[in-house]
C-alpha positions in Angstrom: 16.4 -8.0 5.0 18.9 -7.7 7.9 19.8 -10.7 7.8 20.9 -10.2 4.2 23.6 -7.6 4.7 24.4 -9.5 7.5 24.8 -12.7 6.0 26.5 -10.7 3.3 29.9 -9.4 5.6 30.0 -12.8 7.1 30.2 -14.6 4.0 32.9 -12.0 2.9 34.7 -12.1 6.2 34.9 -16.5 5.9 36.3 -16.0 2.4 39.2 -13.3 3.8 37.9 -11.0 0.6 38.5 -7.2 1.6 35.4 -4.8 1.0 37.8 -3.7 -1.4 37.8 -6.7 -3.5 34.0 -7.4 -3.1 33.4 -3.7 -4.7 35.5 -5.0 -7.6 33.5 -8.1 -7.9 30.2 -6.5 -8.4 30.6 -3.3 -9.8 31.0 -0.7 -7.2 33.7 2.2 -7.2 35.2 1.1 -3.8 34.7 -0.3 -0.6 32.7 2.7 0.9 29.6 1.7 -0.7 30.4 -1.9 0.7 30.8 -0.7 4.2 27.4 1.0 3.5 25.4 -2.1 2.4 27.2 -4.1 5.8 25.8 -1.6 7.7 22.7 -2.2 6.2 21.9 1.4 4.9 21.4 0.3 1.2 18.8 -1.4 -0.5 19.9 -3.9 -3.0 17.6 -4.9 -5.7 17.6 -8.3 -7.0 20.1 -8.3 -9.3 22.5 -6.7 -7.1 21.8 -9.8 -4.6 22.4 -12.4 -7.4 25.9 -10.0 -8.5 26.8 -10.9 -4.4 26.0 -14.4 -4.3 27.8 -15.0 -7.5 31.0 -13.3 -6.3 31.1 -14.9 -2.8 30.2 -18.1 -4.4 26.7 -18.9 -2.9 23.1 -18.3 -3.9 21.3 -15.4 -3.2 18.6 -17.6 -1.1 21.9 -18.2 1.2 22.8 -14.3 1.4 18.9 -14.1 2.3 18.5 -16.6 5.0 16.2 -18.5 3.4 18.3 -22.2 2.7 20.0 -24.1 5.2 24.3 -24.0 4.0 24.6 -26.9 2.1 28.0 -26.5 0.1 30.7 -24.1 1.1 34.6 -23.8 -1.0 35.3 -24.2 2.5 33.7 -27.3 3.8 35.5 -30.7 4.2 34.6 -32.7 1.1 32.6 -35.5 3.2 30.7 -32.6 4.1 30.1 -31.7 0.5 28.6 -35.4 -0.7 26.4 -36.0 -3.4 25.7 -32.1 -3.8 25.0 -31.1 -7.2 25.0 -27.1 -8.2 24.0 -26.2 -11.3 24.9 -22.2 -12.5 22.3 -20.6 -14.4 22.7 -18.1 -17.0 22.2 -15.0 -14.5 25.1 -16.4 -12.3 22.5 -17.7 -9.7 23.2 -21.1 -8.3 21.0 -23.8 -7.4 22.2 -26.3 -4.9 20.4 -29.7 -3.8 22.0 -32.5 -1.7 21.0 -35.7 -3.1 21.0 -39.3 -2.2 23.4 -42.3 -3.7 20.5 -43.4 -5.7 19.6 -39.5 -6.8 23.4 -39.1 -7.9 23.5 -42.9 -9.9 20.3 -41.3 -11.9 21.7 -38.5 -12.2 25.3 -39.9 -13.4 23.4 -42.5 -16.0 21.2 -39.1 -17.4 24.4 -36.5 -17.6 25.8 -39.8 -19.7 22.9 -39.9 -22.4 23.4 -36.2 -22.9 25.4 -35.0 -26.4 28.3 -33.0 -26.1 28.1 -29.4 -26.7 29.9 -29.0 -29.4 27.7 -31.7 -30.9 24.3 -29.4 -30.4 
């Protein structure tokens, strides 16, 4: 779990967000109970991890150290090839690099789908 709080000030540090503007982000009063959760003196359940990830704009397997960085707002965009992310519902993300073949399936299924508004 170290990692995670960690993982959590360094993510917020790349983006040049203040504690401040994190607390705003996910709910908290003010920065003191960011500072706090840094430091690692906070438990965070798992819906407080998926509030981070959504408002540093990752996933929360990122913030946990479980998935290599794939896509970053930051990144070059060759770096960020034929990577899909898909937002679910909860405001988790799932990323997936995929090959030139993967995205042409991909492209050619997205293209059969009906438009929202025609569901």
């Amino acid at each position: 779990m170290a990692n995670l709080y960690e993982n959590i000030r360094k993510r917020r540090e790349a983006l040049g967000m203040s504690q401040n503007e994190l607390a705003t982000k996910t709910g908290y009063s003010d920065r003191t109970s960011i500072s706090k959760i840094e430091s690692g003196n906070v438990d965070l359940t798992q819906s407080r991890i998926m509030a981070f990830a959504k408002a540093l704009n990752t996933t929360a397997s990122e913030l946990m150290g479980w998935d290599e960085e794939i896509s970053r707002s930051d990144n070059s965009p060759s770096e960020r090839k034929n990577v899909v992310r898909i937002a679910g519902r909860d405001g988790s993300y799932v990323e997936k690099k995929l090959s030139d073949e993967q995205v042409a399936a991909l492209k050619t299924l997205i293209d059969q789908l009906p438009e929202a508004d025609d569901l």
